[in-house]
N, C-alpha and C positions, 0 to 999 in steps of 0.2 A: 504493500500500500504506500511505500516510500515515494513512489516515481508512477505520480498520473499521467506523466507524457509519456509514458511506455505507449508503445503502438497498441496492446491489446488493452490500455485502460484509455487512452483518449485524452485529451484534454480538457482538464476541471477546475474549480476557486482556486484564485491566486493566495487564498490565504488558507488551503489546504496543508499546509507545512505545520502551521497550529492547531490540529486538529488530532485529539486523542482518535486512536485507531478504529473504536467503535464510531466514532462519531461520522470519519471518513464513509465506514460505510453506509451507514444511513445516508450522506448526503450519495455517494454511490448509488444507494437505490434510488433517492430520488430523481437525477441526473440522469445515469446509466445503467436504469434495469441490465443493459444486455451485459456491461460486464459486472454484474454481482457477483457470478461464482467465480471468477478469478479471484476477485477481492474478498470472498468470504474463504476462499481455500488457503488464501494466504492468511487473513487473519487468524485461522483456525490453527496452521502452521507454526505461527509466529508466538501462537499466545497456548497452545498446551501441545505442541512438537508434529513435525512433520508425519510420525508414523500415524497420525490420526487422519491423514489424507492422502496417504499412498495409496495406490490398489497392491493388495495382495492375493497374488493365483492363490486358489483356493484346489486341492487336489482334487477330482472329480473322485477318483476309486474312496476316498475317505467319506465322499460326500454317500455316495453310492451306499456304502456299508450302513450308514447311518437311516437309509430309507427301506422303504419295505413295501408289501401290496398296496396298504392301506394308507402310506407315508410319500405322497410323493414329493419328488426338487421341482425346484422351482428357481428360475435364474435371474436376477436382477441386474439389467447392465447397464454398464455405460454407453456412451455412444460411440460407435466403429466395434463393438467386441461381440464376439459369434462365435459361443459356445457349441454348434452344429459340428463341426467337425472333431469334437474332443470327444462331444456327447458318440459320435460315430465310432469311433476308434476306441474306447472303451467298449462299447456296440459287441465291436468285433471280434475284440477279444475275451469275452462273454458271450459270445454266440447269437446275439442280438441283432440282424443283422435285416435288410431291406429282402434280401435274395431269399432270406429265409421264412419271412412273413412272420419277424420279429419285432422290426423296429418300422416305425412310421413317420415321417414326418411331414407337419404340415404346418403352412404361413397361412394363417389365418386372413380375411378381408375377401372382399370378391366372393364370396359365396362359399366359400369353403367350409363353414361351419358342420354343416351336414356330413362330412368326409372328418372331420372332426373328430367329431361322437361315433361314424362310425368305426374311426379307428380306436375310437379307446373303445368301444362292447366289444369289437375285437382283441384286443389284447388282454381282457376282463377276463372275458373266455377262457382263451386260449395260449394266455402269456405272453409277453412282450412289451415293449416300450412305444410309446405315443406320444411325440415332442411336438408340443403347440407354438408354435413362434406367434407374437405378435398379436396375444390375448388381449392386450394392453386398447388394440384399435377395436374390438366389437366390445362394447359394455354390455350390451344384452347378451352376448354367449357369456360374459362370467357367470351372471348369474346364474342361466341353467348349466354351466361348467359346477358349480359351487354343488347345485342340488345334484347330480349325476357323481360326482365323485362321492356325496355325502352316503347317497345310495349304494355306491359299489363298498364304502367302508360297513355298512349296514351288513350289504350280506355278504362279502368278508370274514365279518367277526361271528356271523350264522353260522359258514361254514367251517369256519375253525374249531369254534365249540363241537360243533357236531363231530367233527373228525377226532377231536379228542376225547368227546365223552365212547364212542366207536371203542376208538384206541385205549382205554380204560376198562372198557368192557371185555373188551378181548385178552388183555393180562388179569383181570381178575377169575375170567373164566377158565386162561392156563395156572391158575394157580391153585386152582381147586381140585 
């Protein structure tokens, strides 16, 4: 926030030099919405350290472990970053894979919704991965996104019970 003649902050008050670093940004925002997140990446930077605004890769396979039928990832990015090919290549090496009517993916927009859902009842079924890109642009698919996975976690946990109470019955009956 030192240098508003920096070419990505633009030129601002002459009497910006006197101005505690909060306050810069407020007048930032009022000034130059467009460059606030420079100036709030730096202030954040400046006033509790850099590691608080770096990107850090995040392992996929850790991410992976941590999810399950009922758990799905879900990606939040920046802009320019496309996690498709990571997401693919773990895929691969997992068995996951497009050739094998494992993995799906699909960019969302243009009508695509319906190919959507059909691929996740497809992998509900039959196992596999169903990567949404760009959930972000239909608001009305979150919603029935929200209820449709709410449902799949429903009978999910149906048929786990059931398979375990199965699997319970069946050691009690070899035990007798």
């Amino acid at each position: 926030l030192e240098h508003p003649e920096d070419k990505d902050e633009g030129r601002l008050p002459t009497d910006w030099k006197n101005l505690k670093d909060f306050q810069r940004l407020l007048v930032l925002r009022a000034l130059r919405p467009d460059r606030l997140t420079v100036g709030l990446t730096r202030f954040v930077a400046d006033s509790i350290g850099k590691f608080f605004v770096e990107d850090k890769a995040v392992s996929l396979k850790v991410s992976f472990e941590d999810s399950g039928p009922a758990i799905p990832m879900f990606f939040i990015l920046s802009p320019g970053v496309d996690p498709v090919q990571f997401v693919m290549a773990l895929g691969k090496e997992l068995g996951f894979t497009e050739d094998k009517d494992k993995f799906f993916n699909v960019s969302l927009g243009q009508g695509q919704e319906p190919r959507a859902f059909k691929s996740l009842e497809y992998t509900f079924k039959n196992g596999g991965w169903a990567m949404l890109n760009n959930i972000h642009l239909v608001e009305t698919f979150c919603k029935d996104l929200e209820k449709k996975l709410d449902y799949y976690e429903e009978v999910y946990t149906k048929m786990a019970t059931y398979e375990k109470i199965k699997r319970e019955k069946r050691l009690a009956a070899k035990a007798k």
